[in-house]
Steps between C-alpha positions, in 0.01 A plus 500: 500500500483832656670662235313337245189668657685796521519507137151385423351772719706775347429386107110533614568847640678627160217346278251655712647823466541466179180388369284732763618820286643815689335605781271850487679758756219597837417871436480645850194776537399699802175668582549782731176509786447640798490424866300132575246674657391689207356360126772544307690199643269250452354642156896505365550142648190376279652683200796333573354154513339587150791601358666200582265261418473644145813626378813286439768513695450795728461477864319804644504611843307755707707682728411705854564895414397809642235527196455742267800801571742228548343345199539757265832517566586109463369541179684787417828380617422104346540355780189291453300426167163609630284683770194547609443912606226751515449689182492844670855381622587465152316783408763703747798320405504550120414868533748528804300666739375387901742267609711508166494865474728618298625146386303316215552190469456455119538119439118373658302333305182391502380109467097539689295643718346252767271573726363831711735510838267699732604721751380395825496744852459289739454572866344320836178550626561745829760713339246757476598521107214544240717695215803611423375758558549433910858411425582781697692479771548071454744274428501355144697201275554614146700246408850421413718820454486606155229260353234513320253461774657809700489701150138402493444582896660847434260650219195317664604669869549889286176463320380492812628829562785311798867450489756253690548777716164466617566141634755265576591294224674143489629357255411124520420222284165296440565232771682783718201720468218264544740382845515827625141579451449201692723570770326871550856686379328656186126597431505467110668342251510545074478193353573488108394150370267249341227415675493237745783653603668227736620770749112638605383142455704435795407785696134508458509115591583631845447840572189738402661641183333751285606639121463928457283605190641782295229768474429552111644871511823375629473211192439794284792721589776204505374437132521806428864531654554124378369349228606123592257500774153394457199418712411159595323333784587191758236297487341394816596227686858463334597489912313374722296731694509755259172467336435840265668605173785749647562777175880536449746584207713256296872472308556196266750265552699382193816292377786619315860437359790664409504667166820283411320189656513220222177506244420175443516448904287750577249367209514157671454624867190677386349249281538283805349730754214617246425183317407326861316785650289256663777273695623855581151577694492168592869574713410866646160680543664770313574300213125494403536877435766493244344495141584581151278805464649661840889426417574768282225789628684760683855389370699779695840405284641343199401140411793259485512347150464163632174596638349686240595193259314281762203772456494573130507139407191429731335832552546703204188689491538593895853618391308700201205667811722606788737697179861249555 
């Protein structure tokens, strides 16, 4: 009788396989981030929920990096399929200067722009710091060696007429820095991120924190020096006892691929992120400021052909303005 059932069971098995047609092979995606205290982790992880809610058979995943240097490089060595990274990082690394100096990486390419990622000096109330410009002397986080926070930490600091040698510098991450700060071991910190970013959140839900304003001659010479930079401002009350608009300067996050990434893939991921714009501001804050008009403006490399497909077909004319 056993045997008998042993039979039946495996004659229902064959059919079944038979019958159910050949099964469609997982494609396996990663999203390069950042650090969990930053927005690029969360912001990838909603992209990655998109992309696997609408595209067949892919299964996305956003994965913890060290953001946009490490990023870059990821990309460049296809290691993942995507990455979220600042476009003056990407500005640097295809004309190999800054951190790539002297080594281009040539095969970026661009899939959007997302949102502004603000950069954010934060310090305590009682460390007797009102500017940069008192930087002098103090002990400041940059961020993580060779990133694109401490790139942006070094012009800001020299428009302001300083150097490192003028201070102690640390090289710390978001959550690092924001501890420290806490703990009394440094009196600044650059922060380079979307705003809420979690990292102050946290710190100005316990301590007196305050965000530095860039004075609009030191705006004026980084633009000068830096044409990726523009002005923006934090609007009051984005942390709690911070109540007036604090004047700052802005990168621009965006996504890219490889240049050898597969077309049709990178069509799909972006239809999926930019056909459900609204789940994606729905899943981060920051998702609200990615939009079809902002995702090619500023483009500071090639467009992947996947991409650009994505954007003719639906965009055409905003191709046809910003000259693609």
């Amino acid at each position: 009788m056993r045997r008998e059932f042993k039979m039946l069971l495996f004659v229902v098995l064959a059919f079944a396989l038979i019958f159910s047609g050949p099964v469609a092979a997982q494609e396996y995606i990663s999203i390069a981030t950042g650090g969990t205290a930053g927005t690029y982790y969360p912001l990838g992880g909603g992209m990655a929920e998109l992309i696997n809610e609408f595209v067949d058979d892919v299964n996305a995943t956003a994965e913890v990096s060290g953001a946009s240097v490490e990023n870059v490089r990821l990309i460049q060595d296809q290691e993942v399929e995507f990455a979220l990274v600042q476009n003056d990082i990407s500005h640097y690394a295809k004309n190999g200067i800054e951190m790539f100096d002297g080594d281009p990486l040539d095969d970026l390419r661009g899939v959007a722009l997302l949102y502004p990622e603000i950069i954010q000096i934060v310090t305590l109330e009682g460390n007797d710091i009102d500017s940069v410009y008192d930087f002098e002397g103090k002990r400041i986080a940059v961020g993580a060696p060779g990133s694109g926070t401490e790139a942006n930490a070094r012009q800001i600091i020299e428009a302001h007429g300083l150097t490192y040698d003028d201070m102690t510098i640390d090289y710390l991450s978001f959550a690092e820095a924001v501890d420290q700060l806490r703990d009394g071991h440094v009196d600044a910190a650059f922060i380079t991120a979307g705003i809420p970013t979690s990292a102050i959140m946290d710190l100005s839900a316990t301590n007196d924190a305050k965000v530095l304003e860039i004075e609009e001659d030191i705006i004026a010479e980084l633009q000068e020096n830096y044409p990726f930079y523009t002005s923006i401002n934090i609007p009051g009350g984005t942390y709690s006892d911070i109540d007036e608009d604090i004047t700052t300067v802005t990168v621009l996050a965006m996504i890219i691929a490889n240049q050898a990434a597969d077309e049709d893939m990178v069509y799909n991921a972006t239809a999926a992120i930019f056909d459900n714009l609204d789940r994606l501001s729905e899943i981060h804050a920051r998702g609200g400021d990615v939009g079809h008009v902002t995702a090619l403006s500023g483009m500071p490399i090639e467009m992947h052909p996947g991409a650009r497909r994505y954007f003719e077909e639906h965009f055409s004319q905003l191709l046809d303005a910003l000259g693609y």
